[in-house]
Structures are given as C-alpha cells and as structure tokens.
C-alpha positions in Angstrom: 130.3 -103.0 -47.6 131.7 -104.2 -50.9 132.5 -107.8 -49.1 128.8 -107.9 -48.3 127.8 -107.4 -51.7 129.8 -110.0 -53.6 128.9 -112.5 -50.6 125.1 -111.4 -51.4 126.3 -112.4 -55.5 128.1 -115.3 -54.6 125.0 -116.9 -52.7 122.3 -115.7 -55.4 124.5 -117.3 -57.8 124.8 -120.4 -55.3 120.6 -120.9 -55.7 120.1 -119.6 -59.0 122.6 -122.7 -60.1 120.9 -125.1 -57.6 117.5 -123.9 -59.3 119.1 -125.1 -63.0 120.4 -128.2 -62.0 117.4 -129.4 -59.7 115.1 -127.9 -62.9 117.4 -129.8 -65.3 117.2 -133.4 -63.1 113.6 -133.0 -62.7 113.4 -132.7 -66.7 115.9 -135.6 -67.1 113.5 -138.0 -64.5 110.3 -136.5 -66.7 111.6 -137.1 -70.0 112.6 -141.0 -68.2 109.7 -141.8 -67.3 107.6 -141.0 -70.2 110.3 -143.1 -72.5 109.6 -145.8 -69.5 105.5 -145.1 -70.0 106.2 -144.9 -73.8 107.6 -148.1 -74.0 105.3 -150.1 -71.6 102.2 -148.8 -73.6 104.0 -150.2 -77.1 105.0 -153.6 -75.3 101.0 -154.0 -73.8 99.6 -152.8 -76.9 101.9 -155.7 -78.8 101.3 -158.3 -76.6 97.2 -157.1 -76.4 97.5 -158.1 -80.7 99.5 -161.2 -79.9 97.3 -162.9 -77.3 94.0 -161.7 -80.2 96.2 -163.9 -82.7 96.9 -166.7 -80.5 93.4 -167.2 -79.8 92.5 -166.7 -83.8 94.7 -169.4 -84.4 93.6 -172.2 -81.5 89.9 -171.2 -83.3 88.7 -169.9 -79.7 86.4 -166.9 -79.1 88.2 -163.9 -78.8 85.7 -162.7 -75.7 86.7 -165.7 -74.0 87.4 -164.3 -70.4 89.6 -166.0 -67.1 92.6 -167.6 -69.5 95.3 -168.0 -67.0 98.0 -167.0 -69.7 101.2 -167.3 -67.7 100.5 -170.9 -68.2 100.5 -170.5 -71.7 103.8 -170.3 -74.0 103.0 -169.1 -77.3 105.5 -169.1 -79.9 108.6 -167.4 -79.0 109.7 -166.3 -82.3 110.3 -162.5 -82.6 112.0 -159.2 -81.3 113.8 -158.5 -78.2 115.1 -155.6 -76.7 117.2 -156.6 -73.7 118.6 -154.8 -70.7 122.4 -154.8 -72.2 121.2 -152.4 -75.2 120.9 -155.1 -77.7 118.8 -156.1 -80.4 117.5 -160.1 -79.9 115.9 -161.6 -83.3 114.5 -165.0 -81.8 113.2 -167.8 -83.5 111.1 -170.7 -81.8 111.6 -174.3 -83.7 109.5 -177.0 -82.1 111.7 -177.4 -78.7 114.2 -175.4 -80.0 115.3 -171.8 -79.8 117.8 -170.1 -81.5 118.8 -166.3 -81.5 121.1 -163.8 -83.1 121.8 -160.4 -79.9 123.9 -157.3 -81.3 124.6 -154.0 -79.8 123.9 -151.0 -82.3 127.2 -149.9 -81.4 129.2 -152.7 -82.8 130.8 -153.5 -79.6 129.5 -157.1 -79.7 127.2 -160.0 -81.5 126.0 -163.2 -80.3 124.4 -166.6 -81.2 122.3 -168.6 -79.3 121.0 -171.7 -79.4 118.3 -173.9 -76.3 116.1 -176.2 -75.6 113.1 -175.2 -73.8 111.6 -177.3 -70.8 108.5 -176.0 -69.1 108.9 -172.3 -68.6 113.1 -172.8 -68.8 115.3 -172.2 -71.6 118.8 -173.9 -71.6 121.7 -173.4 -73.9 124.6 -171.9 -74.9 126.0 -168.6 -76.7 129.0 -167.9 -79.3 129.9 -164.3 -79.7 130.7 -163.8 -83.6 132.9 -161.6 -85.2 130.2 -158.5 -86.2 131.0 -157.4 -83.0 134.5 -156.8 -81.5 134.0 -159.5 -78.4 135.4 -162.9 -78.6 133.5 -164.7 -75.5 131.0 -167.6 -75.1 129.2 -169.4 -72.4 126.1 -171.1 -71.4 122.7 -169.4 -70.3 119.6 -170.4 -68.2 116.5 -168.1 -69.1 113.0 -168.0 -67.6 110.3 -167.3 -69.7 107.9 -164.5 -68.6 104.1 -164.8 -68.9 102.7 -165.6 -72.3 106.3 -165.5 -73.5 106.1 -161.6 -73.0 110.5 -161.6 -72.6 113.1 -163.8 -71.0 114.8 -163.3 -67.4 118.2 -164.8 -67.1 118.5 -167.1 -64.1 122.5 -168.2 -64.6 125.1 -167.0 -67.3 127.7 -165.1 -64.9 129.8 -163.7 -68.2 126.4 -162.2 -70.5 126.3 -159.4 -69.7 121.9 -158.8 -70.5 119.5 -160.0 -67.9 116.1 -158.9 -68.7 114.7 -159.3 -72.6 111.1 -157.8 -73.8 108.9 -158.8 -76.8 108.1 -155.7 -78.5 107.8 -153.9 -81.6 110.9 -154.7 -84.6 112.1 -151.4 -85.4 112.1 -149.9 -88.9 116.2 -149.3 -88.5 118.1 -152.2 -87.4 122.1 -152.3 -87.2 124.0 -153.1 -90.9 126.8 -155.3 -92.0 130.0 -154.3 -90.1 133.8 -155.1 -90.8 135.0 -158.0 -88.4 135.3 -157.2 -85.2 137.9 -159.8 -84.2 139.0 -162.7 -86.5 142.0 -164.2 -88.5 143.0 -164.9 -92.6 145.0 -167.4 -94.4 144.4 -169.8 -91.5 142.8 -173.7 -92.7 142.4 -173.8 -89.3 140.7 -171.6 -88.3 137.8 -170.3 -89.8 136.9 -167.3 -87.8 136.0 -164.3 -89.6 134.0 -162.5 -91.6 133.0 -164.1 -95.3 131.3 -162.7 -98.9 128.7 -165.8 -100.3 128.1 -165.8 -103.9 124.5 -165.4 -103.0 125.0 -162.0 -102.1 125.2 -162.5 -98.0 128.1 -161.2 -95.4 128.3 -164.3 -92.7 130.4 -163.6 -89.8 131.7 -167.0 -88.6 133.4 -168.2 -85.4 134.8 -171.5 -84.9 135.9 -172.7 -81.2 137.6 -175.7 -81.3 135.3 -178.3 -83.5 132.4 -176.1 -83.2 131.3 -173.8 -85.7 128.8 -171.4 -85.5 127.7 -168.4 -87.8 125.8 -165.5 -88.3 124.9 -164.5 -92.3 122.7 -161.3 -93.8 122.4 -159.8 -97.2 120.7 -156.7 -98.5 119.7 -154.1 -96.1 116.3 -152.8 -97.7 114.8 -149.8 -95.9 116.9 -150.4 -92.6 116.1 -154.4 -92.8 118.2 -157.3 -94.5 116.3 -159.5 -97.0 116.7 -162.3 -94.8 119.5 -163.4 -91.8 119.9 -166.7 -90.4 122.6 -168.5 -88.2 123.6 -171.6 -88.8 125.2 -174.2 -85.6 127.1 -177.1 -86.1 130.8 -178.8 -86.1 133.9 -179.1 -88.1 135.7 -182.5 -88.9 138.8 -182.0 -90.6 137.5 -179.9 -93.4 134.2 -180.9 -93.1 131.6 -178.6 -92.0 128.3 -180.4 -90.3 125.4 -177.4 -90.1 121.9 -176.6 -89.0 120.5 -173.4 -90.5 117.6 -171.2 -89.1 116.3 -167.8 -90.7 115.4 -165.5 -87.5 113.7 -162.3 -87.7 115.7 -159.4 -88.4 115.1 -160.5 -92.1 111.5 -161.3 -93.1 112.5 -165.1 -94.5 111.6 -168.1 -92.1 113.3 -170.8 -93.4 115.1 -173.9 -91.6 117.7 -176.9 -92.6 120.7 -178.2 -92.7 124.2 -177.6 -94.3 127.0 -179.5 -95.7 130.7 -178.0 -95.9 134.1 -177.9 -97.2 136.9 -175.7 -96.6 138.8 -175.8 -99.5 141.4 -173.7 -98.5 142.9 -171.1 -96.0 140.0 -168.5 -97.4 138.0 -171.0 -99.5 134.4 -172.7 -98.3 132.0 -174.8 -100.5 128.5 -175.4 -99.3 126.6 -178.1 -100.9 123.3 -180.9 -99.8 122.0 -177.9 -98.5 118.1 -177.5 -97.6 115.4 -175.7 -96.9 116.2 -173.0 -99.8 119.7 -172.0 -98.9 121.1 -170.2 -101.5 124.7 -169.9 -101.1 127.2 -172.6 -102.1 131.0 -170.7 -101.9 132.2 -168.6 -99.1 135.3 -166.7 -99.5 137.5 -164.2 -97.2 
C-alpha cells in the first residue's frame, strides 16, 4: 500500500513539473514574440518617418501613391542592429559606405568600408582593438528595400548576416581598454591611443594599412562625435580618409596626414574637414 502511494507522489510530481516547464516555455515563446512584434512595429514605424522625409526632400507630395520603393536607395546613413548582437553606426558618402559594428559585450569591434553598385555593397572589414578579436576580411552585402537593412551574401569569417535600420538607442556601448594590441613598437601601431583633443582612437595596422576607430565624451550614453578614419602607412607616414558616423551626432568628412614620431608618438597635421586632434599618444 505504501509503494502505491509514493508511486501515486512520484507521478503527480511527474505532471505537476511537466505543467511548470511547459507553462514556463509557453511564457518564454510569449514574452519572444512580443520583443519580435515590439521590434517590427519600431522598425515600420521608423521606416513609415523615413520614406515621409525622403519624399519632403525630392519636393514630392506626400499622398503620392504606387512608388515602387525597393527600387529606390535612400541614404544609407544610420543605425543598425545586426543578427550577431552588434551595434552598426553607418554612414553613406556619395558611392561610399563606411561603418564602425561593436558588440555591447566588448568581445569585438569592426570597421568597414564599400562601394555600392546597384543594390550591392562591396568591401572590406578590420576588426580594431575596442574589442578583444584580431580578424579581418572582405564582405558582399545586399541592400534590402528602401535601404531598410543589409543581407550578407559572402564574408565566410563575419560572423552577422542580417542588419536592420531602426531606432539609435539612448545607451550605446563606452570607451573600453584595448582588447588586443602592442606598445613601444615603431612598427606597429596597433592599439589603443589618448588625442589631445580629448578622443580614445583604437587603431589597427595590418601590414601598410591602417585603419582606426576614435570617440570622445560620452554625454547621456552618446559620445560627442566618433569617426573612423582608412588609409596606409609609408615608413612613418600615415596617408588617411576620415568619416564621422552616427554613434556621435557630428557628420563630418576629410582626410588626414600623419607621423609616427616614435614607438608611442603620432602627429596629425593637413588635416580637413574640422578634425581636431593633431598628437596621439599610447
């Protein structure tokens, strides 16, 4: 009799657990799909304003009806939030686009820089040193109707494959200590430098190319401005181009001319578009 009645226990306790963890998966998938729901309505709602600005600024109607706008790309410039987790700050430039990607995590940071052709984007990508990975790689992207994200057609070592326009958030990820670099080394510039203008740039150099990724001042979650900058080395010359992309609110472009001076030492002069900085050190 007293075998019965734990067996009778054991299998209550069986379906009462069963109960909890179906009840518990079923609120998992609910609370899923309304982040999913959540998220589409903030990404229609964005693209809704974008396509009313796009049409305020080409001066046509706004009641205008039958535009066929996946044959339209708009300017590109903006946030992303991609499939990898990461944070895209993307800036369009006549044929030209350039990005800066970073997990919130720290675990990695890229830059990016294309060409577009039609509804394709072709380019390459540098990981920098605000993140811990040291990788880089070329990257073919399709560009989704009225430039509403990306798609990645061919980059076997990125590891994101879907990107969305949306909504910058307030909070975006801060300065970081380097993630991966070296010091003392006229060589080899990789790491993570203090401007006298106030920015952290976290810099990688690959062979003759130099790439970089610079922010100062975060103000209520955002820096004060953020740009990357893409370009060679000769000897100790640097030879730069400079873009501001959105996780700062500046949108300034131009080029840059470099020394390093020393093992931890970088002047920065015939600089325009407004660039501020003219010594690096590390």
């Amino acid at each position: 009799m007293k075998a019965i009645f734990f067996k009778s226990k054991f299998y209550i306790s069986i379906l009462l657990l069963g109960s909890i963890l179906v009840f518990t998966n079923c609120e998992k998938e609910s609370l899923f799909e309304e982040e999913l729901n959540e998220s589409s309505t903030i990404q229609e709602e964005f693209l809704a304003k974008e396509k009313e600005n796009y049409l305020k600024e080409k001066g046509i109607s706004i009641d205008v009806i039958g535009i066929d706008w996946c044959s339209i790309i708009p300017n590109l410039s903006g946030y992303y939030y991609a499939n990898d987790g990461g944070h895209y700050y993307v800036r369009h430039i006549g044929n030209t686009i350039y990005w800066f990607g970073e997990h919130p995590s720290g675990s990695w940071a890229n830059v990016f820089k294309g060409n577009i052709s039609g509804k394709t984007i072709t380019g390459s990508f540098y990981d920098v040193p605000k993140g811990g990975i040291a990788g880089s790689g070329s990257l073919t992207l399709s560009i989704g109707c009225f430039g509403s994200g990306f798609t990645k057609v061919s980059g076997n070592n990125f590891g994101g494959s879907s990107w969305t326009k949306t909504t910058r958030p307030s909070y975006l990820p801060p300065p970081r200590p380097a993630g991966f670099g070296v010091v003392n080394n006229s060589n080899d510039i990789t790491g993570r430098w203090v401007g006298n203008d106030g920015g952290i740039y976290y810099i990688r150099q690959v062979g003759n190319q130099v790439v970089w990724f610079g922010e100062r001042n975060f103000v209520n979650g955002r820096p004060t401005w953020s740009n990357i900058a893409w370009g060679s080395r000769f000897y100790s010359q640097l030879w730069l181009d400079w873009a501001d992309v959105p996780k700062g609110n500046a949108n300034s472009t131009g080029i840059l001319r470099g020394f390093v001076e020393g093992p931890n030492y970088i002047t920065l002069g015939h600089n325009t578009g407004g660039f501020g900085g003219s010594k690096l050190w590390r």
